[in-house]
C-alpha positions in Angstrom: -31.9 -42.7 -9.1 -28.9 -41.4 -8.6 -26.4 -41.5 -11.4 -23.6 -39.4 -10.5 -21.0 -39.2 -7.4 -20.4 -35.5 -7.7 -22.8 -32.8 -10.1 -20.2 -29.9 -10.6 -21.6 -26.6 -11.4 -19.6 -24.4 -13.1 -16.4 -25.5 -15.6 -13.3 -23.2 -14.3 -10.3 -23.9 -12.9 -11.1 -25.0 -9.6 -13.8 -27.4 -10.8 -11.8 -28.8 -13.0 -9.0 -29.9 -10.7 -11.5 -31.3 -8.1 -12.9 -33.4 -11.5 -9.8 -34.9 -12.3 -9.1 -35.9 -8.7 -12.3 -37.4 -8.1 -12.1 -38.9 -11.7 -8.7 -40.3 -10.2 -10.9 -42.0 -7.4 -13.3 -43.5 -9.9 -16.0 -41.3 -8.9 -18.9 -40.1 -11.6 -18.7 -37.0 -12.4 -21.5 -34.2 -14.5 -20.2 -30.8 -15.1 -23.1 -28.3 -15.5 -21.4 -25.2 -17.6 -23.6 -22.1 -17.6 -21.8 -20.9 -20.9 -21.8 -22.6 -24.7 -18.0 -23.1 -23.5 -16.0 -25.2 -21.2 -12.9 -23.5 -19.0 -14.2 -20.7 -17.3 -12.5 -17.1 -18.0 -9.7 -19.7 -19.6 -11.1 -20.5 -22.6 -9.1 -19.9 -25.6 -10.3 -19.3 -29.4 -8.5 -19.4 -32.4 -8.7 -17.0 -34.3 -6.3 -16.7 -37.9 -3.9 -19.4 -36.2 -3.7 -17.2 -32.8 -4.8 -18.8 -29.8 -7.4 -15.4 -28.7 -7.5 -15.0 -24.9 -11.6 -14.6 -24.9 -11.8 -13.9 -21.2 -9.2 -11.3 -20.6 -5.3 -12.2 -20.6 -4.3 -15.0 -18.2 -0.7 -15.9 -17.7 0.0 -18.8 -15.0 2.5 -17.8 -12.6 3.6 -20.1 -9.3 6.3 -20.5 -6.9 4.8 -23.3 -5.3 6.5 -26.5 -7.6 3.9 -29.1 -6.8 1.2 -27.0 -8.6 3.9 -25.9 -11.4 4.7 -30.2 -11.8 0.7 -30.4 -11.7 -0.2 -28.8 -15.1 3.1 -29.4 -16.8 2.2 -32.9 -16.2 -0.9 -32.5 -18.0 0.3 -30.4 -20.9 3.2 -28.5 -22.3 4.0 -24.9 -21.2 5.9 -22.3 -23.6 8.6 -20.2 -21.2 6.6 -16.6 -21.5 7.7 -14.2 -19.1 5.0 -11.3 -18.8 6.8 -8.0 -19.1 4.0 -5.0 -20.0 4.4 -1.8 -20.5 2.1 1.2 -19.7 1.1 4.0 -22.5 0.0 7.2 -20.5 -0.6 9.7 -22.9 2.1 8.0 -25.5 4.7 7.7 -22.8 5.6 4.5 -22.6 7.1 2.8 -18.9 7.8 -0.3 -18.1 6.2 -2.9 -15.2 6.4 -3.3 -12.6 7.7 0.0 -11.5 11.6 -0.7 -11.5 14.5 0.9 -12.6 13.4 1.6 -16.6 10.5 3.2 -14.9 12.3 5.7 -13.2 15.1 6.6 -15.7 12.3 7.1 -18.1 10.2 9.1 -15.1 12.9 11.3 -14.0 15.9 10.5 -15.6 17.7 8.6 -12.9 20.5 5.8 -13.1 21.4 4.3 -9.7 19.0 2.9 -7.5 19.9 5.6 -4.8 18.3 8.6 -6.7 15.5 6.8 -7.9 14.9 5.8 -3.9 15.1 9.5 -2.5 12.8 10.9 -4.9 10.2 8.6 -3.7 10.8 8.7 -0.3 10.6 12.9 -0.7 7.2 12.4 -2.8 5.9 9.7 0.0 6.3 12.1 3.0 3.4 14.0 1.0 1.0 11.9 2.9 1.3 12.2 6.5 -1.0 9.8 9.1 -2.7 6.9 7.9 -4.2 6.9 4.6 -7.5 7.6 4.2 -8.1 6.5 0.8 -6.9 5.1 -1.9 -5.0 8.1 -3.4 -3.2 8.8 -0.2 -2.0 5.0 0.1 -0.4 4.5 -3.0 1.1 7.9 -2.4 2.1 6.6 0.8 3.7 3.7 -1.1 5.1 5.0 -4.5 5.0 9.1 -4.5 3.2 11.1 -6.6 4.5 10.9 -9.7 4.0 7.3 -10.4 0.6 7.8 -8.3 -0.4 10.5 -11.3 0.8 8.9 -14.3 0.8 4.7 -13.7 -1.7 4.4 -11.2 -4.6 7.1 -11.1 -6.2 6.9 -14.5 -6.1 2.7 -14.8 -7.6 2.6 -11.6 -10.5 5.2 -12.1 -11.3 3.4 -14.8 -11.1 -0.2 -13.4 -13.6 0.4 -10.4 -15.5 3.5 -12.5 -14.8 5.5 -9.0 -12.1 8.4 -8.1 -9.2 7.0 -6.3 -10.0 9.9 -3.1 -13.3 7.7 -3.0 -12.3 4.5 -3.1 -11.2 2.3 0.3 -7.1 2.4 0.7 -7.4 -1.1 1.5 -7.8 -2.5 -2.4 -4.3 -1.3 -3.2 -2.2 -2.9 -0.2 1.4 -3.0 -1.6 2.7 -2.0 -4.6 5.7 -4.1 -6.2 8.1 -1.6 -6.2 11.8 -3.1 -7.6 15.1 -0.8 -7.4 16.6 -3.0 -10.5 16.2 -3.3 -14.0 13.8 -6.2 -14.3 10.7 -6.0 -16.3 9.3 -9.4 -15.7 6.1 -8.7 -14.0 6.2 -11.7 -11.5 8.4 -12.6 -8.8 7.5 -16.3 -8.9 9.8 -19.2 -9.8 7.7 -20.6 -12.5 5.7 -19.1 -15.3 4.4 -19.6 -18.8 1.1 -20.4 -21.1 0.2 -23.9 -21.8 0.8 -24.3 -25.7 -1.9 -24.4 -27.8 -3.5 -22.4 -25.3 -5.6 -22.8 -22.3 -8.3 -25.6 -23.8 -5.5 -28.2 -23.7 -5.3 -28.2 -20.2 -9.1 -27.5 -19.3 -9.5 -31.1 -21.9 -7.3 -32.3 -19.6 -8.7 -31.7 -16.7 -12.1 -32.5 -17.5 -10.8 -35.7 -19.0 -13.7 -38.7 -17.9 -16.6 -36.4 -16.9 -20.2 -35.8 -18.3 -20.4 -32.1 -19.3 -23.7 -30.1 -20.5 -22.8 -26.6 -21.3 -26.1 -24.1 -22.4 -27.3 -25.0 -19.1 -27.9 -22.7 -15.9 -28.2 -24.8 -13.2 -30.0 -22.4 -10.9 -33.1 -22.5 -13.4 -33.6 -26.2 -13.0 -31.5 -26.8 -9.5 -33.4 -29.6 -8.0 -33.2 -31.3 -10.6 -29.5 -31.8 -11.5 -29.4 -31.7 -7.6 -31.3 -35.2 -7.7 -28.7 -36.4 -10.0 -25.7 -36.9 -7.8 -24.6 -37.9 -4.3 -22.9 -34.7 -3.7 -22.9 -31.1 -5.1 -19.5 -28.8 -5.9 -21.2 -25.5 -6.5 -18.6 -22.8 -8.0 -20.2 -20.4 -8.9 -21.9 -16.9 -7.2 -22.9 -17.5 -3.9 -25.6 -15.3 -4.0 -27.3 -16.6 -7.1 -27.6 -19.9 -5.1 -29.3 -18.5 -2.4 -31.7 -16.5 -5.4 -30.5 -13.4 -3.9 -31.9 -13.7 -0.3 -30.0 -11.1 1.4 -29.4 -8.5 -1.5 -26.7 -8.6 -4.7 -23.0 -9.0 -3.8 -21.0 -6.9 -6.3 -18.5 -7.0 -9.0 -17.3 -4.9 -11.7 -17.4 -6.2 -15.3 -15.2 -6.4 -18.3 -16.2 -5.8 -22.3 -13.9 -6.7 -24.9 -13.3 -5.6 -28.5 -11.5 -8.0 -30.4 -10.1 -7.2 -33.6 -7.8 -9.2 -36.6 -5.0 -6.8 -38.1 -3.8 -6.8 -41.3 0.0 -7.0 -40.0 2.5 -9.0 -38.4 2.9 -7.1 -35.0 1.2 -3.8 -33.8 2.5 -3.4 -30.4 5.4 -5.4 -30.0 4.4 -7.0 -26.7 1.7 -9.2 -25.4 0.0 -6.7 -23.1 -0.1 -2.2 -23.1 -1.9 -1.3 -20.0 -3.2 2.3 -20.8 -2.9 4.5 -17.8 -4.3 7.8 -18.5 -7.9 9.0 -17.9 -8.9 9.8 -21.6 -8.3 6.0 -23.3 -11.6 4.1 -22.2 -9.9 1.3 -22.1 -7.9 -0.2 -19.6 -5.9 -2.8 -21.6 -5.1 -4.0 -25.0 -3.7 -7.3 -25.7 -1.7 -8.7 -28.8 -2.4 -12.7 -28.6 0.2 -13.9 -30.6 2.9 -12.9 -28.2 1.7 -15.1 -25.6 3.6 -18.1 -27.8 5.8 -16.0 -29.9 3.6 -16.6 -33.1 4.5 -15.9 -36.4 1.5 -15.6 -38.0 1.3 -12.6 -41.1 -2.1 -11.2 -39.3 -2.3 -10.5 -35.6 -5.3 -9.9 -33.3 -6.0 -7.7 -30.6 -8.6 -7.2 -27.9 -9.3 -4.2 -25.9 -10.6 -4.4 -22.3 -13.4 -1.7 -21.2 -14.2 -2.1 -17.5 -18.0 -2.3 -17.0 -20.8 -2.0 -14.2 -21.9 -5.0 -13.7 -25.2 -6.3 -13.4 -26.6 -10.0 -13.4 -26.7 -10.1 -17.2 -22.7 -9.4 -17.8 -20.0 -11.6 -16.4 -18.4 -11.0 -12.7 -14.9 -10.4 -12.5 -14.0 -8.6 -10.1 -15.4 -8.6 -6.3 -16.1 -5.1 -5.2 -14.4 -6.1 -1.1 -15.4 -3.2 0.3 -17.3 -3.6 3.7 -21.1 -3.6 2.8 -19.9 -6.6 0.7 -18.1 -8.3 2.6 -20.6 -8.7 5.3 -23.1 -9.7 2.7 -21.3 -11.7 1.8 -20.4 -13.4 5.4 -24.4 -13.8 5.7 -24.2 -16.3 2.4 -20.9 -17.9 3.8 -22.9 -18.5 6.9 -25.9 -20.1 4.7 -23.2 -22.1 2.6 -21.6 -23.9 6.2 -25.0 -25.5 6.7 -25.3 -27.1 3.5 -25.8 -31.1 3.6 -24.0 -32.8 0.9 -23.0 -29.6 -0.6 -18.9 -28.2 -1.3 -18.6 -24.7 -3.0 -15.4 -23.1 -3.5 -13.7 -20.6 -6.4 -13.6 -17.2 -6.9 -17.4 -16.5 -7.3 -18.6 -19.2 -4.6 -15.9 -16.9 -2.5 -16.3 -13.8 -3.6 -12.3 -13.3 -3.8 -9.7 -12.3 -6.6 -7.8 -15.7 -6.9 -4.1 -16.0 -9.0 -4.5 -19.4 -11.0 -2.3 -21.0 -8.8 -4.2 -20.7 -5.8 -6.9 -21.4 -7.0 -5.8 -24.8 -7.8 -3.9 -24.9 -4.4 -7.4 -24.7 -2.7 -8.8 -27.3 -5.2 -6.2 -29.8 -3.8 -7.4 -28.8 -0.5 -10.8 -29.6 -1.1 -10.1 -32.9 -2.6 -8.0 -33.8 0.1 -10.6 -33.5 2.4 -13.1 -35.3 -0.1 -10.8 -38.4 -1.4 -8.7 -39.0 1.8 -9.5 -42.0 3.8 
């Protein structure tokens, strides 16, 4: 018998705004979590009174106010504006690239100077770009190209920039003032408390088993529900059918420091070639904590393979059409929904991802 309205795989974001909708519309819900851990890449652990980002840093930014009303109406958020800072070879610049980059870069005050030198380092590349290297050349010269961009990205997707597709970098924020919050949006912040507050939220009225891969025993939890919200890879569903889609993975080294503040910001991205890692984050800036210890985490990009978490879809073409083959499986399905950054093989901001939740559970819960 069937005991459930909806089985959800997977414990993220988007599956936990569909929950609390259909929650809303007295529907049943079971959450089957893959990890010992509910919230996706959003779950937070404390660690000596500091709310640890175990997944990789995540600050929600919108400009779209019915999302931003959303989660504040669920929990609390603190007012942190995201201002990093790159560390290429102990030279430190400010991001996005604005006008404290380039007085640091070459010395320049006015936004005038600091526009011709690019434009003279852009004309560099002539044609379309063929590659990565010659389109953010294209975009942002070569200095910035050599010292904020070519190292961090070598590392990220463990290929040289001349070999990787120009598409992947497709604008580059580029900001003739001196603003160093990274995000143009309206609205930004961390919940306080961290992340679990609002994933508790959101999962609020549902059955969850976490320990538990779904596609090892699918028919089973399949059996157990009217209707299936699968969000995770695509591929894995399908066991693999048509060949591996692929992603590049993360490792982190966390670490608790016997002092108040080591960097002095919440995140250092490290831009040259020699650091291994791409990132380090100090946690307790994320809520301005006061705490007499502080932690950090490194990030190490990683190859990926089916035994490491996927992060980051590798969108190059061979991928995309696999993928399109399980896209074109997934539009058959009977009684089945998928949707999320794995089940669509895309790099989502927090806020759409919630955006296309909505979507979904339009479609599910209107009349």
């Amino acid at each position: 018998m069937k005991k459930y309205d909806y089985v959800i795989v997977g414990s993220g974001l988007f599956a936990g705004v569909f929950a609390k909708s259909a929650v809303e519309h007295n529907k049943r819900c079971l959450v089957i979590e893959k990890r010992h851990t509910v919230g996706g890449n959003l779950y937070c652990e404390e660690v000596e009174g500091i709310q640890v980002h175990k997944y990789g840093a995540h600050i929600f930014h919108t400009s779209n106010r019915k999302v931003w009303d959303f989660v504040n109406g669920l929990v609390e958020f603190n007012r942190f504006t995201n201002s990093p800072v790159a560390n290429y070879r102990g030279e430190i610049y400010n991001l996005p690239f604005n006008m404290n980059t380039f007085n640091k870069m070459w010395g320049v005050i006015t936004p005038a100077e600091a526009h011709k030198i690019i434009e003279s380092q852009k004309t560099t590349v002539t044609g379309t770009p063929k590659n990565l290297e010659e389109q953010a050349i294209s975009l942002v010269g070569y200095d910035i190209y050599e010292k904020l961009i070519k190292g961090y990205t070598e590392k990220q997707w463990g290929k040289k920039c001349c070999e990787l597709p120009s598409f992947i970098i497709k604008r580059i924020p580029v900001r003739y003032t001196y603003d160093n919050n990274y995000f143009n949006d309206l609205y930004q912040g961390i919940p306080i408390g961290g992340y679990n507050t609002l994933i508790q939220k959101l999962f609020s009225g549902c059955d969850i088993v976490t320990g538990t891969d779904f596609n090892i025993n699918r028919e089973k939890y399949r059996e157990m529900g009217d209707k299936l919200l699968y969000t995770g890879t695509l591929d894995s569903y399908y066991d693999f059918v048509y060949g591996d889609l692929e992603y590049r993975s993360l490792r982190f080294e966390t670490e608790i420091l016997e002092q108040e503040n080591y960097q002095g910001v919440a995140v250092v991205n490290y831009t040259d070639s020699e650091t291994p890692f791409t990132r380090m984050i100090e946690h307790k800036h994320f809520e301005n904590n006061r705490t007499e210890k502080t932690v950090i985490t490194r990030e190490y990009p990683a190859v990926w393979k089916k035994d490491k978490e996927p992060y980051y879809p590798v969108n190059d073409s061979r991928n995309q059409e696999l993928y399109k083959k399980y896209a074109e499986l997934a539009e058959k399905e009977d009684n089945t929904l998928f949707g999320g950054r794995l089940a669509e093989y895309k790099y989502y901001d927090m806020d759409k991802v919630i955006e296309a939740a909505f979507s979904l559970a339009k479609k599910e819960f209107t009349c």
